[in-house]
N, C-alpha and C positions, 0 to 999 in steps of 0.2 A: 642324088644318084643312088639307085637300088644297090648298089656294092657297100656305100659305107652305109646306108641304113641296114643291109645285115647284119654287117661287124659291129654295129652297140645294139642292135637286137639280139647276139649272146648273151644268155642267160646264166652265170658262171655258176649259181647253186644248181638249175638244173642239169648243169653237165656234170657235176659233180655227182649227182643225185644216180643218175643214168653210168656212171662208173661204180660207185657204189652198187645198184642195182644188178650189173652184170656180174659185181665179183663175185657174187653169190653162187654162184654156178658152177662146182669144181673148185670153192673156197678150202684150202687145206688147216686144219686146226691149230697149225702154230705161223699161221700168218701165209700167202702166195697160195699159187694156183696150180692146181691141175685140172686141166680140163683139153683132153687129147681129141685128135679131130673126130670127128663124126662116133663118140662115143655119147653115153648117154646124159652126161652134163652138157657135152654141146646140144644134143637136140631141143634140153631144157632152155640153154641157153639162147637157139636160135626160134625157139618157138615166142619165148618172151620178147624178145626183138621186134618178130614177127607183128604181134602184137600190138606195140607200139607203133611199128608203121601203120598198119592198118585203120587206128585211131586216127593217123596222119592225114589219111584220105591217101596212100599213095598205092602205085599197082606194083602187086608182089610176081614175081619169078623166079625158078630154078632153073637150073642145065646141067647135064648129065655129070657132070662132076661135082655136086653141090654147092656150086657158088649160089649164092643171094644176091637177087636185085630188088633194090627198093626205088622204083620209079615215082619220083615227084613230075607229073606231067607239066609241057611248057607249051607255050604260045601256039607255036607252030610244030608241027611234026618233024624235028631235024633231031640230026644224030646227037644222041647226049651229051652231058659233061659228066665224068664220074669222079667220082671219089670212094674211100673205104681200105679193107688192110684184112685183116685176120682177128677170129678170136679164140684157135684155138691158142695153146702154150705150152709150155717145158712143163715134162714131168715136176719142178718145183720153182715156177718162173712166178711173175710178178703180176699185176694186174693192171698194166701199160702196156705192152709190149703187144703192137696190133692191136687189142682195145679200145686205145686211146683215143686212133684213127677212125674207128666206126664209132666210136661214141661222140667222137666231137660232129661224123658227119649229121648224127641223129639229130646231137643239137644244132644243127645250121638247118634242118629240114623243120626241125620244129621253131626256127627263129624267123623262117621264112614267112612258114603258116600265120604265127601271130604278127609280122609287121605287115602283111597282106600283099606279101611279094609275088610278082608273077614276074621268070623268066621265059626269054624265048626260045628257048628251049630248055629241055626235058634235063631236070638233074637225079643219077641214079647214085646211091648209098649202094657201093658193094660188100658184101663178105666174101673172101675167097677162101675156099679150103684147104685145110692142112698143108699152111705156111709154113710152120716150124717143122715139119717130118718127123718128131720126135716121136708120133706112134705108126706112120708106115713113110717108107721112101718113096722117092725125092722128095725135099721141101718146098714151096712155092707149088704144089701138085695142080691147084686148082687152076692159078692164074695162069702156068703154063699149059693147060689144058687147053683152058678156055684161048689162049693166041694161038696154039700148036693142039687140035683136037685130034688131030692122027697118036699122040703121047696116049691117050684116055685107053686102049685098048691094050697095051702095056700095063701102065698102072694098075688096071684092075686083077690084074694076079699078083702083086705084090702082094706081102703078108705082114701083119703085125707080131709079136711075139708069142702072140694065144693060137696062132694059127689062121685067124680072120683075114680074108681077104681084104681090098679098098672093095673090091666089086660086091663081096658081100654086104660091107657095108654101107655103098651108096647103093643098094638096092636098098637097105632099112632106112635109109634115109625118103627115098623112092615112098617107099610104103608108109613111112609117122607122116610128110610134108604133103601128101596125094591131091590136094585141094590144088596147090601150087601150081601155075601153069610153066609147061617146061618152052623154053628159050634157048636157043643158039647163039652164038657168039654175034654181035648185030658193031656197027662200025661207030664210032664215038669220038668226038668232037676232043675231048681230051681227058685227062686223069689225073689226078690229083692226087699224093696218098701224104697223108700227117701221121707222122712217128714220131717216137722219142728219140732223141740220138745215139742213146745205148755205147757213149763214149764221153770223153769227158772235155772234148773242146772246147763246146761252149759255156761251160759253167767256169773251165778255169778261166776263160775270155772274159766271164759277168756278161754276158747276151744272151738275150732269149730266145732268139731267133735264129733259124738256118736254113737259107735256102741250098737244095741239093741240086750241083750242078751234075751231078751222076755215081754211077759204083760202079767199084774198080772192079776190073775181071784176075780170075785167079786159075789156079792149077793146084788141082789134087793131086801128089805122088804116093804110091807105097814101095817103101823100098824094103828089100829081105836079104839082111847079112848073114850068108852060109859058112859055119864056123863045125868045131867038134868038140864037143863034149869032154871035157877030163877030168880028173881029181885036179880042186885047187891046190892042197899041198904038196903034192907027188912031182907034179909038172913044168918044170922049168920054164920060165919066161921065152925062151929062145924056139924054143919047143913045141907054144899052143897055137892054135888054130881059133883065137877067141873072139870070139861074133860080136861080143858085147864093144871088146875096143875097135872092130873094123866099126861098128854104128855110129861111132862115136868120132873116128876118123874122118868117115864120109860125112857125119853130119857138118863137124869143124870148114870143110873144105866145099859146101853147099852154100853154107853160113857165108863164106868168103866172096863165093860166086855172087849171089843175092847182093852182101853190102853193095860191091862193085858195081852191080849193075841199076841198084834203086837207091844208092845214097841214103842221104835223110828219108826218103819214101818207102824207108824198107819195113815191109809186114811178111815176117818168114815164124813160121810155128813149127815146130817139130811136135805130133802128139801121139796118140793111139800106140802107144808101144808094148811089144809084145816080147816077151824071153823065154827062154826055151832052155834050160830043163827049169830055169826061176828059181833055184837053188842056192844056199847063202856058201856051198863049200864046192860048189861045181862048174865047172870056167861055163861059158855060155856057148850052146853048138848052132842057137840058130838066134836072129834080134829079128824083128820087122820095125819098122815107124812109118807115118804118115808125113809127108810136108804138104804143107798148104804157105801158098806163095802167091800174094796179092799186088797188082799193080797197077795204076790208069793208063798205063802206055799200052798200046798193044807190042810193040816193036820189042818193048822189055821183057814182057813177057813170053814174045816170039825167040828173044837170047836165052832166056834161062833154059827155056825148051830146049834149045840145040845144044847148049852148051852144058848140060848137066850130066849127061852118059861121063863124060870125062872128066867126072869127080868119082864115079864109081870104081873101086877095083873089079877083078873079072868074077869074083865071088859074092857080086851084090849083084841082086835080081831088080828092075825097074819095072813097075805095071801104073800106068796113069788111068786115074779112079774118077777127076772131073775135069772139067775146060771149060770156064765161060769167060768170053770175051769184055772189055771195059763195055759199059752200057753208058753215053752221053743221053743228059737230057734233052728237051727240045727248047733250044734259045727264047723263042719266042711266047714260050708256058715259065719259062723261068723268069723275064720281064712280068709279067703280071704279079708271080707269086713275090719279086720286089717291089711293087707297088703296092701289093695287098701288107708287105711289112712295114712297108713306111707308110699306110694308112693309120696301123696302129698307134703310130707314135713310137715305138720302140726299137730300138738297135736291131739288125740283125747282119747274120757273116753267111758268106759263100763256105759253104764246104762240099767233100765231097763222101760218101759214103763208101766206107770197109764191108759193111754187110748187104745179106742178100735182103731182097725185097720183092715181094708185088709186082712193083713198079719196073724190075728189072726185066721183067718179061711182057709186061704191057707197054714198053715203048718201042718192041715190035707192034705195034697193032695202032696206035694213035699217039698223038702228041704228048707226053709223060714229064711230071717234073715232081718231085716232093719236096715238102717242107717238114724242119727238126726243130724241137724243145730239148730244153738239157734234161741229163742226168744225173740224178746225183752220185758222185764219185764215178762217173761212169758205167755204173749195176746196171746190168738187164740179166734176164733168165736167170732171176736171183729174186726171191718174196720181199730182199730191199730195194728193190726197184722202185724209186720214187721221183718225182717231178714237181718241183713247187707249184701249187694251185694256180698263183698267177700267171707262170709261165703256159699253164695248161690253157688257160682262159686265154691266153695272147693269140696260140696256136689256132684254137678256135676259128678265131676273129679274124684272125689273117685269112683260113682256111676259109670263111664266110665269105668276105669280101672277092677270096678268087674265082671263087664257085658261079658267082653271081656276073661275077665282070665277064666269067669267060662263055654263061649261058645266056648272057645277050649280046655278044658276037655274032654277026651274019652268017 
């Protein structure tokens, strides 16, 4: 069967070699990466890439928002099977995180080639762009481009910190890649994306494997406690108007909402806070914070929504900042990717994913499912970000045999 002679045609020094290779690109001097989208480590890094395919024999493509495709041609001319993730990363993030996912696809393209596999159809290696948003907004920019191309004419006025637009800079993108022929979004057979879990499930399980039955959808809030300003010691307790204890009020009584309504399922953060005058002798006259409130239910997520005004007093302001809905895989992409683990011989758990992905906007557009490797202690967007080799190697393999099972489907 062409599926498991993929999965022992990984070549675990070569993928390693091909991680290696990439880190180099936006390598920071005391260890992790920077390397922001479409800045000048990525072009290095996606021209090196580039590169490597082209030795592949495979056929290169771009689209207007600089995604990568790296077409491995099949049998018959039917819609692809893809796989791939990101490379750009956190201003001091690790050198897994999306990486991983295109390096292992590289080595299943190159594990292909040498066991002289031909599927019946077409498997493409994506990169999509500027996943992590860390140097212009939204994150997932690319992937939601390429399912939702009406977003690309927005995005392109977005600005980084220097002032550069995305538009400016996938026009520089445009002009280093111009050999590149450009592509529109085309309809694909399925998707596959291999991550690290960037959570600590399964290492404390001892499994190396995780199949992703979906990501939970969430809700950004910013909330703004309007208080007044006064001398800390002047001011009687009965007396102030202080923003910092309304924050702190409302937060207690969110907090309360949330348990109630997610149980054990509860992912509530309060972050981004902001004070006003931030003074050590001066009560607080205005607080803002962030909540981000994650859940697979939609139904819970549809309670927190209505039921949340009425944890505010009349001096807190509410402005909702994102919305996205739970993203379910596709049942019948998630049997394969458990066949392709019990191929390996090795353990693996359903779970389900806290973070954004790829994947979460590509399964509007085709069939979608991912698979996870552990981490250790749970670090991602962190220079310790690490993944035991063999678990890296497992992913592969699994990632091999699904690529292959699902490119000679009718």
């Amino acid at each position: 069967m062409n599926a498991t002679t993929a999965l022992h045609a990984i070549n675990a020094e070569r993928l390693h070699g091909l991680l290696t290779s990439l880190a180099r690109f936006g390598a920071l001097p005391g260890g992790g990466m920077d390397r922001q989208a479409l800045s000048e480590e990525d072009f290095q890094a996606r021209a090196w890439l580039l590169e490597q395919a082209q030795a592949l024999g495979c056929e290169l493509y771009t689209d207007a928002c600089a995604n990568l495709f790296i077409r491995r041609p099949g049998r018959e001319a039917l819609a692809p099977v893809m796989t791939g993730s990101h490379i750009d990363t956190q201003p001091s993030g690790g050198t897994l995180d999306g990486c991983y996912g295109v390096m292992a696809g590289l080595e299943c393209l190159h594990a292909l080639n040498e066991a002289g596999i031909e599927t019946r159809r077409p498997i493409e290696l994506v990169v999509w762009t500027n996943e992590e948003g860390s140097r212009f907004s939204p994150g997932a920019m690319g992937s939601s481009a390429y399912v939702q191309p009406e977003r690309l004419a927005t995005y392109r006025e977005h600005l980084d910190r220097s002032g550069i637009s995305v538009g400016q800079a996938l026009d520089a993108h445009a002009a280093r890649f111009a050999a590149l022929a450009q592509r529109a979004a085309i309809p694909a057979h399925a998707f596959v994306e291999l991550h690290i879990e960037q959570g600590p499930v399964l290492e404390q399980a001892g499994v190396p494997l995780g199949v992703v039955s979906g990501i939970q959808g969430v809700r950004w809030y910013q909330l703004t406690c309007h208080g007044a300003a006064a001398h800390a010691g002047t001011t009687p307790m009965p007396m102030r108007r202080d923003a910092m204890r309304l924050a702190m009020a409302s937060a207690q009584r969110i907090e309360a909402l949330a348990e109630g309504l997610a149980g054990a399922e509860l992912r509530l953060t309060f972050g981004r806070w902001n004070v006003h005058p931030n003074a050590i002798n001066t009560i607080a006259g205005q607080v803002s914070f962030s909540v981000d409130f994650r859940h697979a239910d939609p139904a819970v997520l549809a309670a927190f929504d209505a039921q949340l005004p009425a944890c505010l007093a009349d001096n807190v302001s509410l402005e909702p900042l994102f919305s996205h809905a739970p993203t379910a895989f596709a049942p019948a992409l998630l049997e394969v990717l458990e066949q392709a683990c019990q191929a390996t011989g090795l353990a693996h758990l359903p779970l389900r994913s806290g973070a954004f992905h790829d994947a979460m906007y590509l399964a509007g557009h085709c069939p979608t499912a991912m698979l996870f490797v552990p981490s250790r202690g749970g670090i991602s967007h962190n220079p310790a970000e690490f993944t035991e080799p063999a678990h890296l190697e497992a992913g592969a393999r699994a990632l091999a045999y699904a690529l292959v099972a699902l490119a000679d489907q009718p």
